[in-house]
Legacy VTK file of the C-alpha trace (Angstrom):
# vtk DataFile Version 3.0
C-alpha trace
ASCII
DATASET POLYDATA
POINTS 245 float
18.050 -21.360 7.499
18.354 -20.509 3.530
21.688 -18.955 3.590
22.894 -21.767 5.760
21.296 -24.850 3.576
22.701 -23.111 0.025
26.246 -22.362 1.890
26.283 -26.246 3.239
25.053 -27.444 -0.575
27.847 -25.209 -1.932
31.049 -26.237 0.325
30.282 -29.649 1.798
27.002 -31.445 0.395
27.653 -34.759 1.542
26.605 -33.800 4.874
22.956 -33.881 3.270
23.649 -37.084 2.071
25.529 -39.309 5.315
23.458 -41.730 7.257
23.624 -41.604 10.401
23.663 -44.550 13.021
20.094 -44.554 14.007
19.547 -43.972 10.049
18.585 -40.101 9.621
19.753 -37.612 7.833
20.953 -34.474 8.548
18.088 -31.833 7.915
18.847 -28.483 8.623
16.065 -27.720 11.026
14.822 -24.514 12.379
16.203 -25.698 15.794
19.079 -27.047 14.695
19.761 -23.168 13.486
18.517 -21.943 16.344
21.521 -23.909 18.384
23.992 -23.364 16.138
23.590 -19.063 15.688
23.393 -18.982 19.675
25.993 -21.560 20.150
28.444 -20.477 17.489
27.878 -16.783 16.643
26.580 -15.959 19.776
23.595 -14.210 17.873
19.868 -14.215 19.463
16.958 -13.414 17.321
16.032 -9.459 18.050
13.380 -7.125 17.347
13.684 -3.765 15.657
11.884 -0.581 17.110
10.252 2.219 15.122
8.146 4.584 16.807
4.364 4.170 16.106
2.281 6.850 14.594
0.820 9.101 17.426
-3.087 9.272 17.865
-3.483 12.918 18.061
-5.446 13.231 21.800
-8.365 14.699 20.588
-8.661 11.945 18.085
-12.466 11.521 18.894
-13.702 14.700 18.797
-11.803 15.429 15.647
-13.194 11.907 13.876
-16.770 13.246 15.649
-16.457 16.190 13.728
-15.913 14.654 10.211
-18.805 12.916 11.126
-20.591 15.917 11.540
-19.109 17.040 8.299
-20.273 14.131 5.980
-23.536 13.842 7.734
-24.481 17.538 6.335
-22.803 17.134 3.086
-24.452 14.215 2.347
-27.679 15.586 3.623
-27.722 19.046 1.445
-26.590 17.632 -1.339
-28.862 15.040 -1.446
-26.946 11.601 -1.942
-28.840 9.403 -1.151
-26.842 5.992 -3.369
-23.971 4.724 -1.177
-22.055 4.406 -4.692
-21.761 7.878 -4.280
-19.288 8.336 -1.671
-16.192 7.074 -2.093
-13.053 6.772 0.227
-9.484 6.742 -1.638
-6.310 6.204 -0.317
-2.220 5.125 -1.108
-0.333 2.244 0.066
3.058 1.105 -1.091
3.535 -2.950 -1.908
7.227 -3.411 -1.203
8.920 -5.995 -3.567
10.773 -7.750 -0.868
9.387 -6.772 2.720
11.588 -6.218 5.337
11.608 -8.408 8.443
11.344 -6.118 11.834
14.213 -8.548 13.117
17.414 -10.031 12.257
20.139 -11.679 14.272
22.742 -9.908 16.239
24.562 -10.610 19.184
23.775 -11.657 22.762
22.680 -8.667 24.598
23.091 -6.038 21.812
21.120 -2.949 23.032
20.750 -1.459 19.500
19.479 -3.455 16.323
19.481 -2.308 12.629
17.380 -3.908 10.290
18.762 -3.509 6.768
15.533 -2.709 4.520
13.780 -0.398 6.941
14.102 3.006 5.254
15.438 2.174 1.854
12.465 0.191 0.078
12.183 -0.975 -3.526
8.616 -0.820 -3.812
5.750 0.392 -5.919
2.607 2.336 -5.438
-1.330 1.203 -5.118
-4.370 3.780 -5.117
-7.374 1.947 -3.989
-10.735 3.187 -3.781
-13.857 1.709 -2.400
-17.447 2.882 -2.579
-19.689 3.059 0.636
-21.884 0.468 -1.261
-18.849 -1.836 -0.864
-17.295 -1.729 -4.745
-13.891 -1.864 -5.016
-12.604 0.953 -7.935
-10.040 -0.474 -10.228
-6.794 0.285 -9.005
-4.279 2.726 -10.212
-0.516 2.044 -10.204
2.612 3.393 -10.049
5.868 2.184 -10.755
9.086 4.716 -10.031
10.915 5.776 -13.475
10.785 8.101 -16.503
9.673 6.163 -19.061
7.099 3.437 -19.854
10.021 0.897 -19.236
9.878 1.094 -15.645
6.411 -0.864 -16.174
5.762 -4.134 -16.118
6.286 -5.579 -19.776
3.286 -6.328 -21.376
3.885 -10.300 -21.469
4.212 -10.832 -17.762
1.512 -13.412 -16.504
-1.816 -11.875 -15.277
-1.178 -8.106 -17.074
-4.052 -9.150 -19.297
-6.144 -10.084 -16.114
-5.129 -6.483 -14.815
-5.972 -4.693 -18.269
-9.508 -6.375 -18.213
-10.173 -5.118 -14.555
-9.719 -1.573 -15.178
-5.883 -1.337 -13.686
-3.861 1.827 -14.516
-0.259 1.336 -14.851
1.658 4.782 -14.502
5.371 5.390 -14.208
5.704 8.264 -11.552
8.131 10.468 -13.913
9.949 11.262 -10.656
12.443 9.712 -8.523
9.937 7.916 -6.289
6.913 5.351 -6.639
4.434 8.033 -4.840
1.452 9.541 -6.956
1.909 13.111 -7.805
-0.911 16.101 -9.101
-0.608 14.653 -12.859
-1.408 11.046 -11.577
-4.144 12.289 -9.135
-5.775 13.995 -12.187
-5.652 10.464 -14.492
-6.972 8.954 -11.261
-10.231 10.848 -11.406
-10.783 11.121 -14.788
-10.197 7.700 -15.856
-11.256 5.794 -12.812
-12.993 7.711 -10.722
-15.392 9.812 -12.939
-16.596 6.992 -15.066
-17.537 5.093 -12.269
-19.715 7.436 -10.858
-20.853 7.713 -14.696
-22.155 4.026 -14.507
-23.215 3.957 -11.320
-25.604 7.385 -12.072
-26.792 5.835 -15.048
-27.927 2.517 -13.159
-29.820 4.548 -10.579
-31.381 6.958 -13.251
-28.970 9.938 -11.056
-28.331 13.416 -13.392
-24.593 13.914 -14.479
-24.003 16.510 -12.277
-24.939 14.685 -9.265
-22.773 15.434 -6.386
-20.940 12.759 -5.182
-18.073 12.817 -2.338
-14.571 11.751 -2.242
-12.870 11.246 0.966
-8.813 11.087 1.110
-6.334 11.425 3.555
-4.515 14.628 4.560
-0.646 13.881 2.299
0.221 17.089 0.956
-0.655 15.882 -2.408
-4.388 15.194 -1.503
-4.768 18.639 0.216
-2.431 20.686 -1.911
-4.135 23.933 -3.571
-3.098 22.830 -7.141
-5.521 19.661 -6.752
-8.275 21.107 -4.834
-8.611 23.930 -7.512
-8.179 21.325 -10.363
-11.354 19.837 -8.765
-12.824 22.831 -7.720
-12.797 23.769 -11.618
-13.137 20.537 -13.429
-15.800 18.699 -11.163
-17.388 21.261 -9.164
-19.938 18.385 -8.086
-16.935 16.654 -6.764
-17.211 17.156 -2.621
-13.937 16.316 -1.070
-13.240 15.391 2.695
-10.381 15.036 4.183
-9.376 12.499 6.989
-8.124 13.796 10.251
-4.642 13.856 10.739
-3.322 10.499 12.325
-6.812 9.427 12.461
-6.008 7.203 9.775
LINES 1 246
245 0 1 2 3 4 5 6 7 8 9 10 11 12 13 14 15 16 17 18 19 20 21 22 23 24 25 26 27 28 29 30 31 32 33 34 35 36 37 38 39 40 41 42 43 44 45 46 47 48 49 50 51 52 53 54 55 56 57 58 59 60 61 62 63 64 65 66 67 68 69 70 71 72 73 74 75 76 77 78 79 80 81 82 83 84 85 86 87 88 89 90 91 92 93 94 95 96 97 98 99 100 101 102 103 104 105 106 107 108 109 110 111 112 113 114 115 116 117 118 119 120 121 122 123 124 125 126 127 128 129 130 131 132 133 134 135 136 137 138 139 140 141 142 143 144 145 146 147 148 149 150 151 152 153 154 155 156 157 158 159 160 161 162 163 164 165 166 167 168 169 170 171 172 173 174 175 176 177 178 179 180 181 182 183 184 185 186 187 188 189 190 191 192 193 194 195 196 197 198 199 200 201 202 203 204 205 206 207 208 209 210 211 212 213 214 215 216 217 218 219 220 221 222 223 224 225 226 227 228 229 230 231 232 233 234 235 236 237 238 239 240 241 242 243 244
């Protein structure tokens, strides 16, 4: 409806403007486009298909088992503050999402959706606390240098400075985190919150605390697991079952 409204104002805008006999004006409605693509173009509004993630079959018994795991984590390790186990994960926030249908014509059997695997997006790690706190977020913009950030004057970055936001440029070719930005993700988000929240609960620093992520190859990689191994030995990771997600 848009595309046809702007191309209307461009070649003929009077139309917008004539009075009709009973004393409307011509509007432009969603069924008036809906008459005109079918009538016209011969074009019908069609979904696209992507194939859903598959449960793994023995998704219960696997999530069961995690269960099992945290349960005697938590237990010999003695955490008993909810603050202390936190769940972490990565989601991309596409610029301009892509609808999952267009128009094509009248009994078209296959439908391409322009936008579905090419995505100008950017990258959000959010973390959450069993107690319910929501971690400042950390996140990443694809580029090589600081320019690929938003500039420093845009409306709310002071907002997103005050709430503990990281802004990273991935110094790669894509918006996903890598083992550099994982590292800055624990030390300068992660870690100090467990700092305050140990200090408000009277906890020692080397309280162990767990972190739960999902199984990307990132999360689960030996360089990062090592890293944490070394650098936070009190650090107990989990990881999420495959497709359990």
């Amino acid at each position: 409806r848009g595309v046809i409204i702007a191309r209307l104002q461009i070649s003929c805008s009077q139309v917008f403007r004539v009075t009709a006999k009973d004393g409307s004006r011509f509007q432009c409605t969603e069924s008036w486009v809906k008459k005109f693509v079918r009538g016209n173009l011969k074009w019908s509004f069609r979904c696209a298909t992507r194939a859903a993630q598959k449960m793994p079959p023995d998704a219960t018994q696997l999530c069961l088992h995690q269960f099992y795991r945290l349960a005697l984590t938590i237990r010999d390790c003695a955490i008993f503050h909810a603050s202390f186990y936190v769940n972490i994960d990565q989601t991309n926030i596409v610029y301009q999402p892509a609808n999952t249908a267009t128009y094509e014509e009248v009994g078209s059997k296959q439908v391409a959706v322009i936008g579905q695997e090419e995505k100008r997006a950017f990258t959000v790690v959010v973390g959450i606390s069993a107690s319910g706190c929501t971690l400042p977020f950390q996140i990443i913009y694809c580029g090589k240098t600081a320019r690929s950030l938003p500039a420093k004057k845009t409306s709310q970055f002071r907002e997103a400075q005050e709430l503990g936001f990281k802004l990273h440029f991935s110094n790669t070719d894509t918006y996903w985190s890598t083992f550099e930005l994982m590292c800055d993700y624990v030390c300068n988000i992660l870690v100090p919150y467990w700092a305050k929240e140990k200090e408000q609960v009277s906890a020692p620093d080397d309280q162990e605390c767990i972190l739960q992520l999902d199984v990307w190859s990132v999360h689960k990689s030996i360089q990062i697991r090592t890293w944490l191994d070394k650098e936070y030995p009190w650090i107990k990771y989990h990881f999420v079952p495959g497709g359990c997600t």
